[in-house]
C-alpha positions as CSV (number, residue, x, y, z in Angstrom):
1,X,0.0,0.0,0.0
2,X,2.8,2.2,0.9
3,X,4.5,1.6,-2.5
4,X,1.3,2.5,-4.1
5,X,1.1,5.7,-2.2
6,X,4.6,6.9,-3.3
7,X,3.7,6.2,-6.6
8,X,0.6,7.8,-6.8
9,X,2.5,10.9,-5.2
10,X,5.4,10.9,-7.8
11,X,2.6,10.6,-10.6
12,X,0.8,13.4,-9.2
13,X,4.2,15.6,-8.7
14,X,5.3,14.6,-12.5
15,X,2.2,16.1,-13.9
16,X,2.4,19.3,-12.0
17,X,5.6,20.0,-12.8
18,X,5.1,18.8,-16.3
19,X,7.4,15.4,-16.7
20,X,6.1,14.8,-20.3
21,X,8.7,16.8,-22.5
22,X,5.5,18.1,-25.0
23,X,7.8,17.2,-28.0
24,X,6.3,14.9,-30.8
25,X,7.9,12.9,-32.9
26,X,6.8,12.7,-36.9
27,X,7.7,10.0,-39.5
28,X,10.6,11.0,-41.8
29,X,8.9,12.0,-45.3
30,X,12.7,11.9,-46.7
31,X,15.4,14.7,-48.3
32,X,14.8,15.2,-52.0
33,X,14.8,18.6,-53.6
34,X,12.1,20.4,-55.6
35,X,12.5,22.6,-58.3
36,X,10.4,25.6,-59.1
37,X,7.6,24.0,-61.2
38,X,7.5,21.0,-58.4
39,X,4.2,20.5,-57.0
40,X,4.2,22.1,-53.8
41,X,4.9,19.0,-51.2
42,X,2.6,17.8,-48.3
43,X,3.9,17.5,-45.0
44,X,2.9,15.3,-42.1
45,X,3.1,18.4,-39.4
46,X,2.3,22.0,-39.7
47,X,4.9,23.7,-39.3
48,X,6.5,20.5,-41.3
49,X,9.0,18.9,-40.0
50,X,10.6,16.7,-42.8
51,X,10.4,16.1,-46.5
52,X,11.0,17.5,-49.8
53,X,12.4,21.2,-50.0
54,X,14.0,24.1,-52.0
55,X,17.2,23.7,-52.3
56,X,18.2,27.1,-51.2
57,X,17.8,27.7,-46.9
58,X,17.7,30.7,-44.9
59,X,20.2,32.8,-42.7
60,X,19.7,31.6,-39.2
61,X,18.6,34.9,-36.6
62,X,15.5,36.7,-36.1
63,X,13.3,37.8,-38.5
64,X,10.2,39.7,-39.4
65,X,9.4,37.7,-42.4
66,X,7.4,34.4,-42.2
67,X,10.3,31.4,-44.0
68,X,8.6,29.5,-46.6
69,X,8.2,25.9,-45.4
70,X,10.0,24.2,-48.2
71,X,12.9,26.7,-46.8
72,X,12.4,26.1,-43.6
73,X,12.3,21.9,-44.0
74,X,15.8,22.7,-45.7
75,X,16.8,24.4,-42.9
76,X,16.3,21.5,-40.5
77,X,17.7,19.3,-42.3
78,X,21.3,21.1,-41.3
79,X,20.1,21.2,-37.9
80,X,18.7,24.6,-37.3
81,X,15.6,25.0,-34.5
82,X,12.9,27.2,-36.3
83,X,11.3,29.1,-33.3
84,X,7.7,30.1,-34.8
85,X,5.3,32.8,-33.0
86,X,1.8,33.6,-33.6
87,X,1.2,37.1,-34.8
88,X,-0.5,37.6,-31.4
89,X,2.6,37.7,-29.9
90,X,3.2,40.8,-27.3
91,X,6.5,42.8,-28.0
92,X,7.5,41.4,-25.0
93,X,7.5,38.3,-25.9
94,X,9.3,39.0,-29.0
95,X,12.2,40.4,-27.2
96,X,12.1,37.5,-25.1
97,X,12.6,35.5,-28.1
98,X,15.3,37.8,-29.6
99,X,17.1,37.7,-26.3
100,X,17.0,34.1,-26.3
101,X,18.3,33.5,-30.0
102,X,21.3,36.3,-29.1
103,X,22.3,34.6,-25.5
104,X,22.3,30.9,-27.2
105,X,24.7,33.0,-29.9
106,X,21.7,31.2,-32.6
107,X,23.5,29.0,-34.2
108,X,21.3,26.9,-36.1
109,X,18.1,28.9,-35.0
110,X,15.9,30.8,-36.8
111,X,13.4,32.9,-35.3
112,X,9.8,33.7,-37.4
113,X,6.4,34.8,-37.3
114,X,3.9,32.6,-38.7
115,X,0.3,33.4,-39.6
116,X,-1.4,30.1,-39.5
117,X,0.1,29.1,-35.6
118,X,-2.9,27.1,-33.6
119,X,0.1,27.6,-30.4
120,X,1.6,31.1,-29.4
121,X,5.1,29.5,-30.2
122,X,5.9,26.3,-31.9
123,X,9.4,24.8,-32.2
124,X,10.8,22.2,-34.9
125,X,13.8,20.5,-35.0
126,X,14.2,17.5,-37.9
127,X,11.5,15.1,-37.4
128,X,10.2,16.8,-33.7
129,X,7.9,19.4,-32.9
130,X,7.1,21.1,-29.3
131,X,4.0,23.5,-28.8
132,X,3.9,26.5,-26.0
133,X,1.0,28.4,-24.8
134,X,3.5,30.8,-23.7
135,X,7.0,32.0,-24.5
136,X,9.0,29.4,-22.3
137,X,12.8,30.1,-22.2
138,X,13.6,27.2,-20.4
139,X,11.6,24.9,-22.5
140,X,12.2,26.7,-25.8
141,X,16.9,26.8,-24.7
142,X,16.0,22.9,-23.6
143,X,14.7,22.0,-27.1
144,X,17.4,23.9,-28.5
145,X,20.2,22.1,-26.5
146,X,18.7,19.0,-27.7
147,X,17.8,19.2,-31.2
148,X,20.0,22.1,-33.1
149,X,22.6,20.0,-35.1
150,X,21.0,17.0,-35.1
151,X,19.3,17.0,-38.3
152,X,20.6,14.6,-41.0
153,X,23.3,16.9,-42.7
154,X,25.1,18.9,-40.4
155,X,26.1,22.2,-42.4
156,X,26.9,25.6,-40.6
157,X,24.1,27.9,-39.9
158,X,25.8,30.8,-37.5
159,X,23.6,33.7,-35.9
160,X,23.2,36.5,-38.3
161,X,22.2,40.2,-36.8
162,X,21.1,41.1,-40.7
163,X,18.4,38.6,-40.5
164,X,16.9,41.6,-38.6
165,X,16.9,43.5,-41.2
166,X,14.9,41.5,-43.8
167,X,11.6,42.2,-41.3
């Protein structure tokens, strides 16, 4: 009985404090490029998290411009985190985010609006995905740590300060 107790304590501690990570994992759809007459692809995850993509990327930083998602699936695919906010997002909260990408020096981030967000913030890494309510540093530095250059080519993405400018 007493094990049972202890249990039922550490279950109900664990979902306070939020033991389940949040992060979703999403078949591989695969590498290949598209050209510009290509059919747009279809994704298994919005924002996507895999699969066929331009063969150009972006400059990894902040910026005020949404990245197109077969630019963005290119993108993780060298590794980067894409940090994508809702356009309900307080200025606050956007600095919060800037500060972030600056104080992890960014490599292989990108930071974005996007219109279509269901979440307030939603990060993707090659393959996973992670959902916030709310801007969560520690949650948001702790995907980060995890995921940024583990995608399936590993090819240099520094932080860029003139991705500020393009927004």
């Amino acid at each position: 009985m007493r094990r049972f107790a202890f249990l039922w304590v550490l279950a109900i501690l664990a979902a306070a404090c939020g033991s389940g990570d949040g992060i979703t994992e999403f078949n591989d759809l695969g590498r290949e490029h598209v050209g510009p007459g290509d059919a747009q692809p279809t994704y298994n995850s919005d924002p996507p998290t895999s699969g066929p993509h331009a063969p150009n990327w972006s400059r990894c930083g902040v910026t005020g411009r949404e990245v197109p998602d077969v630019v963005q699936v290119h993108n993780l695919e060298h590794g980067t985190v894409i940090v994508q906010y809702s356009p309900d997002l307080s200025q606050g909260d956007l600095e919060t985010l800037t500060a972030l990408a600056r104080g992890l020096g960014a490599g292989h981030m990108i930071v974005a609006p996007r219109a279509d967000l269901d979440d307030l913030v939603v990060a993707t890494a090659w393959t996973r995905m992670q959902r916030f309510s709310e801007v969560d540093i520690v949650g948001l530095r702790d995907f980060w740590l995890a995921y940024a250059q583990q995608g399936p080519e590993t090819v240099p993405c520094p932080y860029d300060e003139t991705a500020l400018l393009d927004g």
